[in-house]
C-alpha positions, -999 to +999 in steps of 0.1 A: -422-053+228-394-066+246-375-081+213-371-047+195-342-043+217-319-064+193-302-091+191-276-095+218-245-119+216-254-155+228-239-186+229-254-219+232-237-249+248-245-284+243-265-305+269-250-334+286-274-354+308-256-361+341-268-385+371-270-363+400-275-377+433-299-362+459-297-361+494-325-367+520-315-337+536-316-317+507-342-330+490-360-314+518-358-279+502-378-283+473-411-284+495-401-248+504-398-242+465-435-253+463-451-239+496-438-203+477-450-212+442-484-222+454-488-200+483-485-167+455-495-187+428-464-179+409-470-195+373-434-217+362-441-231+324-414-249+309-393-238+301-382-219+335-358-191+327-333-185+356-305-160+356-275-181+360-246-157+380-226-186+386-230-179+426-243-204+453-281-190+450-286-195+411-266-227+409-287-241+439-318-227+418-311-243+387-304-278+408-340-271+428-363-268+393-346-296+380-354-317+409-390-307+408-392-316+376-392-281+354-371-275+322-343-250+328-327-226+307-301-209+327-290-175+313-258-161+319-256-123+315-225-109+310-219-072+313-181-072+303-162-070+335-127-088+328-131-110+359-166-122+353-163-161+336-191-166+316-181-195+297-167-219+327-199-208+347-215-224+315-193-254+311-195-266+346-236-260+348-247-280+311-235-312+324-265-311+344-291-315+314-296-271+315-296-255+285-275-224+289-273-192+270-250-162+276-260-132+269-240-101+265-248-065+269-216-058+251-236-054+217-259-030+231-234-005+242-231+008+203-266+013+202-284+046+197-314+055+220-338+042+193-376+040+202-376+015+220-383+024+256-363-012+269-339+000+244-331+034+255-333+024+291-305-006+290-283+019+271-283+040+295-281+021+323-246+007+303-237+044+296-241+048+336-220+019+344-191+027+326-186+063+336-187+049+368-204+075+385-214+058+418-200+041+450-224+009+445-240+002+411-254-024+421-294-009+415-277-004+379-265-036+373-295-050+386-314-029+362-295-037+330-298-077+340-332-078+348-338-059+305-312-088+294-332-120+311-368-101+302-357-105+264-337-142+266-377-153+286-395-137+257-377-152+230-383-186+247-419-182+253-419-178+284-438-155+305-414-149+336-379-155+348-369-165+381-337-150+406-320-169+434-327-145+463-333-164+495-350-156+529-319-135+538-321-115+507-357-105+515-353-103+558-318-078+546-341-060+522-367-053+553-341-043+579-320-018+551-356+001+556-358-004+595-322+006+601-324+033+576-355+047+598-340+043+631-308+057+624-325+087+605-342+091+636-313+088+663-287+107+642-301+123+606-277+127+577-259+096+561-224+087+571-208+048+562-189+040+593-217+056+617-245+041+601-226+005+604-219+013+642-254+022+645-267-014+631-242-033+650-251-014+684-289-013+682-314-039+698-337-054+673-371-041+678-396-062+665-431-043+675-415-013+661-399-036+628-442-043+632-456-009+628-434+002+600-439-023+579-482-014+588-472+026+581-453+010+547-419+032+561-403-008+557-409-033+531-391-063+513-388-074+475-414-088+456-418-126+453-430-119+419-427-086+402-436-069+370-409-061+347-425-058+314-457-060+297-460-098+300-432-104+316-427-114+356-395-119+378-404-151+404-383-152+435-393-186+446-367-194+468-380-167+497-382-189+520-351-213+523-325-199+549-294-193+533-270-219+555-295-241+541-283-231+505-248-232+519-251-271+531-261-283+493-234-267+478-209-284+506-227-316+506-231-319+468-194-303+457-211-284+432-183-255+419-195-216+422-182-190+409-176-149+414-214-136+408-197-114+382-217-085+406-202-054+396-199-044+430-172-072+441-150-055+409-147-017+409-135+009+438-103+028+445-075+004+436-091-029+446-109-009+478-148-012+477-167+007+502-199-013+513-230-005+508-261-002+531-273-040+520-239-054+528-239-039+560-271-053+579-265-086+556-232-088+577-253-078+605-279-100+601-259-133+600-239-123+633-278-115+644-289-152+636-257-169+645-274-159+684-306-167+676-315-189+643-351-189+654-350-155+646-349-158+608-388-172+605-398-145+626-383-116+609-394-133+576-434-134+588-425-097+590-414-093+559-441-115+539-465-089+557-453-062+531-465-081+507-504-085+489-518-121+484-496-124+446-465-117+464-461-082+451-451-053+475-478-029+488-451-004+490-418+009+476-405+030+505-372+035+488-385+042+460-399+078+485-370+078+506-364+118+508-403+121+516-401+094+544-366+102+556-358+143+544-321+151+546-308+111+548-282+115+521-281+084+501-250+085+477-246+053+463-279+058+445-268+093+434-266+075+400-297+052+398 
């Protein structure tokens, strides 16, 4: 069970109801909300669990479930970097009527392995994060959140917890597997400033993009995924662009914050090399900037990866020295 992991460090902050006013325009988004929740029949109970990073996605999240009506706890976890701010990402979101929690993984980098399976996993995910063994942890970090908001769901009753990824997050994780194959293809073996010329140079096929997500060589994240026995992770925001996210938080002055992404604070004095993801994301955006029509499109791809509850039919990157032999992939050297 997920609540033999322990007891991690949380602190509660009062609610304060706060009048928030709405836009036409973006009032507009909350239909995409529901088109996803019903169209995978993703199962929100009160309360809705969200992780809370403090970023324009899970802010906008929060705001979205509100509107429609759900109770939200937002939950902040915090995995100790100095820069992350926990509590003012707290302060500034409970004026909106949110319960929000932090949690922090600092109490479970004491533990022993135990016999707990969560338990021994999160510990060493932490033990692999703070040796610092990698170029981008962000597949650890991601890891050690996901254990943190499975327990803060559980111990609320609640059956699932939901992210803020957006249609970019899921049309980026598609093209990370369609640039990956291409380039394997053109040029082999793994190298950061090739690999970025590559994307930036190549025409986006789309009959190709097609047939590899039909040979499962490409595929996306899951709109809802299992992460524990009983317990889900809903993405329900696949479908809302990400300018469109970008607008509310302009229009409504709502304040973000530094994800606290692990990523954005370690490197070679200050220098952090980017990863694969942050390349075609970069990509992508100059890509739609030309053509926003483009965004549905490649999303209709991406949705094809998926079964009929929004889960992946395959994990090529979970296989990627089968599918792609000899592409070195170092910054997952330590995942």
């Amino acid at each position: 069970m997920l609540r033999s992991i322990g007891q991690p460090t949380i602190y509660k902050f009062r609610k304060e109801a706060t009048v928030f006013l709405w836009s036409e325009q973006q009032r507009a988004t909350t239909p995409l909300i529901r088109a996803c929740i019903d169209r995978y029949c993703l199962k929100l109970t009160d309360p809705v669990v969200v992780g809370l990073s403090g970023g324009k996605d899970s802010i906008s999240l929060v705001h979205f479930l509100r509107e429609m009506g759900f109770v939200v706890v937002g939950v902040i976890v915090d995995l100790g970097h100095a820069a992350f701010q926990a509590e003012a990402i707290a302060a500034s979101v409970q004026r909106f009527d949110v319960e929000v929690i932090i949690s922090s993984a600092r109490a479970y980098r004491s533990l022993s392995a135990g016999s707990s399976t969560m338990r021994r996993k999160l510990a060493q995910v932490l033990g692999a994060l703070d040796c610092g063994d990698y170029e981008t942890p962000c597949g650890l970090c991601s890891t050690a959140k996901r254990i943190l908001l499975a327990v803060e769901a559980e111990r609320r009753g609640a059956k699932s917890f939901c992210l803020g990824h957006h249609r970019e997050d899921f049309v980026t994780t598609l093209l990370k597997d369609y640039f990956a194959f291409c380039y394997h293809e053109a040029i082999g073996a793994y190298d950061r400033t090739r690999f970025a010329q590559f994307v930036a140079d190549s025409e986006l096929d789309l009959r190709l993009l097609a047939r590899l997500v039909e040979s499962r060589h490409a595929s996306t994240m899951g709109i809802q995924t299992r992460v524990a026995k009983n317990m889900s992770l809903h993405r329900p925001m696949a479908f809302i662009p990400e300018s469109q996210i970008e607008r509310f938080i302009c229009d409504s002055g709502l304040k973000t914050f530094s994800a606290g992404c692990a990523h954005l604070m370690v490197g070679n004095e200050g220098e952090v090399a980017p990863s694969k993801r942050d390349i075609v994301h970069a990509d992508w955006r100059r890509r739609l900037r030309s053509d926003v029509r483009l965004g549905n499109v490649v999303l209709d791809l991406a949705l094809r990866a998926l079964d009929q509850t929004g889960r992946p039919r395959a994990n090529p990157r979970g296989v990627r020295t089968k599918l792609l032999p000899g592409f070195d992939m170092p910054e997952n050297r330590a995942g």
